[in-house]
C-alpha positions in Angstrom: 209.1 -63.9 -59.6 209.7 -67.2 -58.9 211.5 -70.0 -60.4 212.4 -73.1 -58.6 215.7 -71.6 -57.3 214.4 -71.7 -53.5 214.4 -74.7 -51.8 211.3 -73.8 -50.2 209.8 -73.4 -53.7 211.2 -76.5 -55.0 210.0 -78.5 -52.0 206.4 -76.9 -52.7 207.1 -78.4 -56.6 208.0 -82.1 -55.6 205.0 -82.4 -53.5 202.7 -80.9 -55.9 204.5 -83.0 -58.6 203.8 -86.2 -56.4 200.2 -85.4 -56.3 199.6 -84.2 -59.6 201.5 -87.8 -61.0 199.4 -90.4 -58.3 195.9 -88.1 -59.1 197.0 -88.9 -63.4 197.0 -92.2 -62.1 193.7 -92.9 -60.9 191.9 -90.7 -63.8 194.0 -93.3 -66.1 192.4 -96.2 -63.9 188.9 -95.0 -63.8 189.0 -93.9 -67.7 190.2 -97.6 -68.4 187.6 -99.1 -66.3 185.1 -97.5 -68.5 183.7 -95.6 -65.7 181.8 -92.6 -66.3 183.4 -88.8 -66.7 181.6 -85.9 -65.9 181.2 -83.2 -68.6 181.3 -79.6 -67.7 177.4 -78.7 -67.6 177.3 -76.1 -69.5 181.2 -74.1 -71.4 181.1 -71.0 -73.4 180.7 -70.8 -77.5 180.6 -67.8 -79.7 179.0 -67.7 -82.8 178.6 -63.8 -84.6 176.1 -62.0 -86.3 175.1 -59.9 -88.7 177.4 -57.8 -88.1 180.2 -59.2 -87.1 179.9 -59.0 -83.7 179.9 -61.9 -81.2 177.4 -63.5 -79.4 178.2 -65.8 -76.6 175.9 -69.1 -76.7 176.4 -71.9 -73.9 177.1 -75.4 -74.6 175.3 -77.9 -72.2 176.1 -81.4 -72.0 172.3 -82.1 -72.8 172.8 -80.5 -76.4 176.6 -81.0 -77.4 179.8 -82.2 -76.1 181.4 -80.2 -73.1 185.3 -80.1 -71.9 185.4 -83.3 -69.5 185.8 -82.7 -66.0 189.0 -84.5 -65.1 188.6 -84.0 -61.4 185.2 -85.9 -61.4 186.7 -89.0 -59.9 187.5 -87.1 -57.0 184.1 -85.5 -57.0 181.5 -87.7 -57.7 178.1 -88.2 -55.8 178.2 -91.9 -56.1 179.8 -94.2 -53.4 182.5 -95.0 -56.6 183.8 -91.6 -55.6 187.8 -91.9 -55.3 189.8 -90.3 -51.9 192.6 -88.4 -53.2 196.0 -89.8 -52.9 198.1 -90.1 -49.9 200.7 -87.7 -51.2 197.9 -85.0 -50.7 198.4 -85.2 -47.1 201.8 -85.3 -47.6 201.9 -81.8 -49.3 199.3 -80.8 -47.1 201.8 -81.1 -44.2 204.1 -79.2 -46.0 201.5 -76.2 -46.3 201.2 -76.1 -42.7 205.4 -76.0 -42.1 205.9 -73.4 -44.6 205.4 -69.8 -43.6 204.5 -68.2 -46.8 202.1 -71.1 -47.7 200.8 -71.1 -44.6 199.7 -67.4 -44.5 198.7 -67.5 -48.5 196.4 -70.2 -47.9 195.0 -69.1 -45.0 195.7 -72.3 -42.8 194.6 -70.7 -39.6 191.4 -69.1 -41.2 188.0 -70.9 -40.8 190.1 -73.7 -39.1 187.0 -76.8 -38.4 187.2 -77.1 -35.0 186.2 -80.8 -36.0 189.6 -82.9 -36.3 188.3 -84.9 -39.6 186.3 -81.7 -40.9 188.5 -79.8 -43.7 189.8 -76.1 -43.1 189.3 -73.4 -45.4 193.1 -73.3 -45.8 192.6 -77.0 -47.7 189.6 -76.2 -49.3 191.4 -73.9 -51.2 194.3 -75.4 -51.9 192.5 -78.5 -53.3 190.4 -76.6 -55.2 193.5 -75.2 -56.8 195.2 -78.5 -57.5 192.1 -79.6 -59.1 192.1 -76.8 -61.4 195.8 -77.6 -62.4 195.2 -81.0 -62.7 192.4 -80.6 -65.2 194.0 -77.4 -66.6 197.2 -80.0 -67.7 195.3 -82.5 -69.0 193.2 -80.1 -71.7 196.2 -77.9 -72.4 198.6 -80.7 -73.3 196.0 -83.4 -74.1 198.5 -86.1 -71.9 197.3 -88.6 -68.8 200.7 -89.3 -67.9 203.3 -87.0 -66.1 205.8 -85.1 -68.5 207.7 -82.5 -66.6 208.9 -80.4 -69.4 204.7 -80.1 -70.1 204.1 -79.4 -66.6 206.7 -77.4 -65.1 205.9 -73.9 -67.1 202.4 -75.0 -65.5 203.2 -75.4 -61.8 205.7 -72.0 -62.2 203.0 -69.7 -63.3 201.0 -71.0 -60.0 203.8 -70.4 -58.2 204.0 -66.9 -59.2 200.7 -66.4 -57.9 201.6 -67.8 -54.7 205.1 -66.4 -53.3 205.3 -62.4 -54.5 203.9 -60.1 -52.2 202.7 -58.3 -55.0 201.6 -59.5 -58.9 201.3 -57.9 -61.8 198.2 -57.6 -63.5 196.6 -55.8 -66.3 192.4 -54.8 -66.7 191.5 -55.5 -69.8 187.6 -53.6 -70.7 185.7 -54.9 -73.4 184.2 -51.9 -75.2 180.7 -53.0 -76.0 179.6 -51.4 -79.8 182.2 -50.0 -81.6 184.9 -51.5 -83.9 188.4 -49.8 -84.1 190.6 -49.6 -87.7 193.1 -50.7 -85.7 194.0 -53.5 -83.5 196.9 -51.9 -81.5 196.9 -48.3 -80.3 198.8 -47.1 -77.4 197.0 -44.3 -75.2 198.6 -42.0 -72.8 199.0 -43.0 -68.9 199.9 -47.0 -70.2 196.5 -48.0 -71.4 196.1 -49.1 -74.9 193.5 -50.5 -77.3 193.7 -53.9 -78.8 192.1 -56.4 -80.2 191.1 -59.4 -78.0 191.9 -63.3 -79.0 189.3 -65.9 -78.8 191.2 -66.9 -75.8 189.9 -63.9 -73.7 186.6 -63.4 -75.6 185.3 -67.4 -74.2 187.4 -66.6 -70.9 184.9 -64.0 -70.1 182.1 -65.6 -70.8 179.0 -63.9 -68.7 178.5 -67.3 -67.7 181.6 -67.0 -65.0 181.4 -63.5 -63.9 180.3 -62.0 -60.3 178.9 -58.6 -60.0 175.8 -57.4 -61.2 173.4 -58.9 -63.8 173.6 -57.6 -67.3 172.4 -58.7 -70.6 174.7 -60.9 -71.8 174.3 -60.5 -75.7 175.1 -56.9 -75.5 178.6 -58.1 -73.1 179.5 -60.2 -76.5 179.2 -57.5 -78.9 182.9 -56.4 -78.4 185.9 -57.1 -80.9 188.1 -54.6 -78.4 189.0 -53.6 -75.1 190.9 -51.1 -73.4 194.1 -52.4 -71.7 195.5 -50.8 -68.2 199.1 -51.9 -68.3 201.4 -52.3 -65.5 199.0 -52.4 -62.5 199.5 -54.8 -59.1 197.8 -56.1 -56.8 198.9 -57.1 -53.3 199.4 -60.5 -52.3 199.0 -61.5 -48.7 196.7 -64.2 -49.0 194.5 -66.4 -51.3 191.6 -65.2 -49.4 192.7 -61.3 -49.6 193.7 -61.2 -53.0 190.9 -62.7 -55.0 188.4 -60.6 -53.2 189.7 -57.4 -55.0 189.0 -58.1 -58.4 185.1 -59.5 -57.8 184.4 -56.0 -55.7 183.3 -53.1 -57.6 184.8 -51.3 -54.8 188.1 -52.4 -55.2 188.3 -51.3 -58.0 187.7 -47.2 -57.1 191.8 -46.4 -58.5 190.7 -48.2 -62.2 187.4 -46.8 -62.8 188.5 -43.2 -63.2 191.1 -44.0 -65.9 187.8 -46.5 -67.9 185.5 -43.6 -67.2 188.1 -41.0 -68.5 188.6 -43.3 -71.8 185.0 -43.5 -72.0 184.8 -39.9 -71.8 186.9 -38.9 -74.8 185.3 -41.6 -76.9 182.2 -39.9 -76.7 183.1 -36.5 -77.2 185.3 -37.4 -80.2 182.8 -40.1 -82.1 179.1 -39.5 -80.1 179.0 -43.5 -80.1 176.5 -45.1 -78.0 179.2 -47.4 -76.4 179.9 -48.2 -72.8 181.5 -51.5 -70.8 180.1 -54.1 -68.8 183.1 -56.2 -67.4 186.3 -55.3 -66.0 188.8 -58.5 -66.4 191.9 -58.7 -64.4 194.6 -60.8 -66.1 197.4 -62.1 -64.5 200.5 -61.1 -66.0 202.7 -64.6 -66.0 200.7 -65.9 -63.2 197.8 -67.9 -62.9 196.0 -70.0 -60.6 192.6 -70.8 -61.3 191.4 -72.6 -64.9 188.3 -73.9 -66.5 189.5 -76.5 -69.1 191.9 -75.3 -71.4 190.5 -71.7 -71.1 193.1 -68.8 -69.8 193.0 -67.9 -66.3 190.8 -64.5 -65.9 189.0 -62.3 -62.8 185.9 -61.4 -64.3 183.6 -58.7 -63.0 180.3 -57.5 -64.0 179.1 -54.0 -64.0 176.2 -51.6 -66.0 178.0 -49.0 -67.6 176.4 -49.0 -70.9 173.6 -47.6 -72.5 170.3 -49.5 -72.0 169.2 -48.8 -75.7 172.1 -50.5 -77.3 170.2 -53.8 -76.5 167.7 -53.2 -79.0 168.5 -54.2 -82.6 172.5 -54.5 -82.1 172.7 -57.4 -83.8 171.3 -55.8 -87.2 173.2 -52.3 -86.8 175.9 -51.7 -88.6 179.1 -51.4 -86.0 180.4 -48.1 -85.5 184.4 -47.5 -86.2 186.7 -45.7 -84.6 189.0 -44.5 -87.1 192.7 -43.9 -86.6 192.4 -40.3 -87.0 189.5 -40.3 -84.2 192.1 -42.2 -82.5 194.3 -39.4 -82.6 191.9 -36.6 -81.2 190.7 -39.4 -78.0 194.4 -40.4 -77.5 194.8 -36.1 -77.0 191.5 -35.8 -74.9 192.3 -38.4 -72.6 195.6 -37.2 -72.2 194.3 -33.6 -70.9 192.1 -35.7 -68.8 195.0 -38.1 -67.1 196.9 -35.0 -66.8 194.9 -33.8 -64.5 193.7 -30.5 -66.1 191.0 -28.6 -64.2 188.3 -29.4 -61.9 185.5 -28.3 -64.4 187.1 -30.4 -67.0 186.6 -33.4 -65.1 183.2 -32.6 -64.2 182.0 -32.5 -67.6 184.0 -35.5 -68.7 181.3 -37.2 -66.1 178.5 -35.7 -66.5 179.1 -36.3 -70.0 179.0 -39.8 -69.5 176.3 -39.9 -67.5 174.2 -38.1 -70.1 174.7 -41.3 -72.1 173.9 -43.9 -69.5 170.9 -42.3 -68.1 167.4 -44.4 -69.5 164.9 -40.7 -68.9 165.8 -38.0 -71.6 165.2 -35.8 -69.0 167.9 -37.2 -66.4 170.5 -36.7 -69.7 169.0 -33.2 -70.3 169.4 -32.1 -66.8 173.4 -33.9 -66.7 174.1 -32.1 -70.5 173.1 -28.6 -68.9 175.2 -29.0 -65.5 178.3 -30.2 -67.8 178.1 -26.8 -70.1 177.5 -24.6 -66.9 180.6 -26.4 -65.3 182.7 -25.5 -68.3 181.3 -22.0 -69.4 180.0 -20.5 -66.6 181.6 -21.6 -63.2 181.1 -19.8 -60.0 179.5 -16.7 -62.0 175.7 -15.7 -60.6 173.2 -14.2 -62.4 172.1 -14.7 -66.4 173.5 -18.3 -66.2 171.6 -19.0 -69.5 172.7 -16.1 -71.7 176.4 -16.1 -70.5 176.4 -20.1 -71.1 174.9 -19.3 -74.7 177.1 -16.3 -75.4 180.3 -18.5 -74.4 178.9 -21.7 -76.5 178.6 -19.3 -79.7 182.4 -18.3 -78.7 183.8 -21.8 -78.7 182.3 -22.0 -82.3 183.9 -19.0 -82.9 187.5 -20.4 -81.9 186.8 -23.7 -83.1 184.0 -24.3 -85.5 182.1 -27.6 -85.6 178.8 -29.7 -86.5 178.1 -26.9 -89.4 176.9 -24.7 -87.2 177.8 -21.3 -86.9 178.1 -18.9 -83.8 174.9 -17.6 -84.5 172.6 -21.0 -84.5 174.7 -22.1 -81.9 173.4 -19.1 -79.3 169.9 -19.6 -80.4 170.0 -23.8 -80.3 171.8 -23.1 -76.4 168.6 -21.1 -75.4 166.1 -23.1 -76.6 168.0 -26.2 -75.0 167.6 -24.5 -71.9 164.3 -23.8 -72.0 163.8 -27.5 -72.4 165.7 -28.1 -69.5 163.3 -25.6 -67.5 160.4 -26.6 -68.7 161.5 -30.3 -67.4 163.0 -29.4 -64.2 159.5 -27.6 -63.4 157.3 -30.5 -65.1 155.8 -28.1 -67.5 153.2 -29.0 -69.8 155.6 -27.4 -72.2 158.5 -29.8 -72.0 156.9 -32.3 -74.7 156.6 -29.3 -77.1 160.3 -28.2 -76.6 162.2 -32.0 -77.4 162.7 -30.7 -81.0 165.2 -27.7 -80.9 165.3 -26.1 -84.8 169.4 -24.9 -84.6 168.1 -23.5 -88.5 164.3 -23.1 -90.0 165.7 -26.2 -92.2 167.0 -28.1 -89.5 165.4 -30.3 -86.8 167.2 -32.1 -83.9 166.0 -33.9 -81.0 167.0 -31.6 -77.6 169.4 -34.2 -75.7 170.6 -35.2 -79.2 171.9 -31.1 -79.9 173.0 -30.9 -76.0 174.9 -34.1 -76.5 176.8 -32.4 -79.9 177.0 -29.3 -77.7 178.5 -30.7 -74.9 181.2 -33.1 -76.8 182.6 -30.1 -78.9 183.0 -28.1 -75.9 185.2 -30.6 -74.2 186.8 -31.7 -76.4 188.2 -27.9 -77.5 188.9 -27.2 -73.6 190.5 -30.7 -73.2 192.6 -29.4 -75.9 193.1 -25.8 -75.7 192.0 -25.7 -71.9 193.0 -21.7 -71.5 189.7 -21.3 -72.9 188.4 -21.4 -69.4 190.6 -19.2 -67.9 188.5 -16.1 -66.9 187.5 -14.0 -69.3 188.6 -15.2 -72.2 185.5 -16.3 -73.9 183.9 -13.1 -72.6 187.0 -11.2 -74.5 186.1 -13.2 -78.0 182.5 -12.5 -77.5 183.1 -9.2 -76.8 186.5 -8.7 -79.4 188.4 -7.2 -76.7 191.8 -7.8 -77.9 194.1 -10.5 -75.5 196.5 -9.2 -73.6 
């Protein structure tokens, strides 16, 4: 990474420097000529509620003091607007003779064919200088030029300039559920931790792309899962900040979120789920808003649509150490690759949460059981899957069921799933599965427990799906 070692580099900081210091200088004349500053229209606030949770609100201008907008003078709509300074064309120029800046910013991309028209190249390079120039002046609170305030400035912009690849981490807020810890590292170099009010207003919904979500239930996050030691290449301006904005870029990430996800579920049964992915520069940055940190945000649904109703009232569920412990072993069978069927289930599994029709979850709860239990094997699918369930309880007992109720609960759950697939008249009757005469439990509720306990024992035993041994428990044959 970069320091200012190269003269190329150090060529690159003298010009910026130049700008940066003559740009101060106007701001400084305009603010003492008492003309007017632009505040930010609207800036992220976070108040909390009940529950302790937080709840993003947005400042306007119209209703409370916003961050001003140091870069108005070269922005305004008014004929008072100001050019910026010479030196910009000076550094410009230099742009254009430097190889590395030259592909970075993309000087030959979207090039106006107009001689006075401005190229996308110095679009985006003044875009970025206005950034820095307002990111100094909240961060340090000075008008004036002081080197020792600006130089770790310019070299984090650098390092997001000159390395053909940067290292980044994806930080996922998980929406719903408290942890008893703030710091837990998890196999495969992710971790949990608990996120500063830094990151929570620097991923405000308000300054996001992707899809729309609700943004109270985005708020009502205290953690996030943390991929470490990730990259992402570096070509170009232009190349590089599309990847974390596109959903699709993101295809080598989502598996390891999806996997966490996963074992959550089948340790806690927490309706819980993400709607951002962040990327965060690790010692590089190059885009601000005010004194905020410098973060990629992007939007997606992967949540449950019922956690939006009466959040803000419900007591937060908490991941205990100990829990901690069992997802921290499930996701490691997971990352490890274990089997094909494990996988599978781990989805559908997740899916089964996600879905809004109890009928889409029933139908996703079935296919993860047969994908564990029964396999390629034809013929009886529902009494072999039930026989198998009651042998999981009997290798590993769970929910207070026994083997017995367990068998039973299976075929009734399957029923319900028949009578859905066919649209039965039926189905409405079946929704209520009675494990026990004392015991009633909604059907996707008991396939959801069902489900959960059986990954979780293959994730951690997974010679429990090797051929034949459940049939051998069932059956008490003795193992060879």
């Amino acid at each position: 990474m970069p320091g200012l070692s190269s003269d190329r580099v150090r060529g690159f900081y003298q010009h910026v420097r130049r700008v940066v210091i003559d740009a101060l200088g106007i701001v400084r004349s305009w603010k003492a000529n008492g003309k007017f500053f632009l505040e930010r229209p609207s800036f992220p606030s976070i108040s909390y509620t009940e529950n302790g949770l937080p709840r993003y609100w947005e400042w306007t201008s119209l209703s409370r003091k916003t961050p001003i907008d140091y870069t108005y003078p070269f922005r305004a709509f008014s004929g008072e607007r100001e050019a910026w300074p010479a030196s910009w064309t000076d550094l410009w120029s230099f742009v254009e003779s430097d190889p590395r800046l030259r592909e970075f910013f993309n000087v030959d991309l979207f090039r106006s064919s107009s001689s006075s028209g401005e190229s996308y190249g110095e679009l985006m390079l003044r875009m970025r200088m206005q950034d820095l120039l307002d990111h100094y002046v909240h961060s340090t609170g000075l008008l004036n030029f002081r080197k020792a305030q600006f130089l770790p400035l310019f070299l984090k912009w650098a390092r997001s300039i000159y390395p053909e690849v940067l290292p980044v981490e994806f930080v996922v807020p998980v929406i719903f559920a408290d942890f008893e810890i703030d710091d837990y590292s998890l196999p495969a170099g992710m971790a949990i931790r608990r996120m500063s009010r830094s990151t929570q207003l620097a991923r405000s919904p308000g300054e996001s792309t992707g899809v729309a979500v609700n943004r109270e239930v985005l708020g009502a996050a205290t953690h996030a899962l943390v991929l470490t030691s990730w990259e992402l290449p570096n070509k170009s301006l232009w190349d590089r900040d599309k990847i974390p904005t596109d959903v699709g870029a993101m295809e080598a990430v989502i598996p390891h979120v999806d996997r966490f996800f996963a074992a959550v579920r089948a340790v806690t049964g927490f309706d819980t789920g993400y709607g951002q992915i962040l990327t965060r520069g690790m010692d590089w940055a190059d885009r601000w808003s005010a004194h905020l940190e410098d973060l990629f945000v992007l939007q997606v649904r992967e949540y449950p649509e019922r956690i939006a109703t009466g959040w803000r009232r419900a007591a937060r569920p908490k991941v205990s150490e100990a829990q901690m412990g069992f997802v921290s072993e499930i996701l490691s069978g997971l990352e490890e690759g274990g089997t094909q069927r494990l996988a599978i289930a781990a989805r559908r599994l997740n899916s089964a949460y996600l879905r809004r029709e109890e009928a889409d979850s029933v139908i996703d709860i079935c296919i993860g059981l047969e994908t564990l239990l029964v396999g390629d094997d034809r013929g009886e699918i529902t009494h072999k899957l039930a026989m198998r369930l009651a042998a999981v309880w009997q290798i590993t007992p769970a929910l207070e069921y026994s083997p017995h109720e367990v068998f039973v609960a299976a075929k009734k759950l399957y029923a319900y799933r028949s009578a859905v697939v066919h649209g039965s008249r039926k189905a409405d009757r079946r929704r209520v599965i009675r494990p026990r005469p004392d015991v009633e439990v909604p059907a996707v509720q008991l396939g959801l427990d069902l489900l959960r306990h059986c990954l979780l024992v293959a994730a951690r035993q997974p010679e429990v799906l090797d051929e034949g041994v459940l049939d051998q428990r069932v059956l008490r044959f003795p193992q060879n």
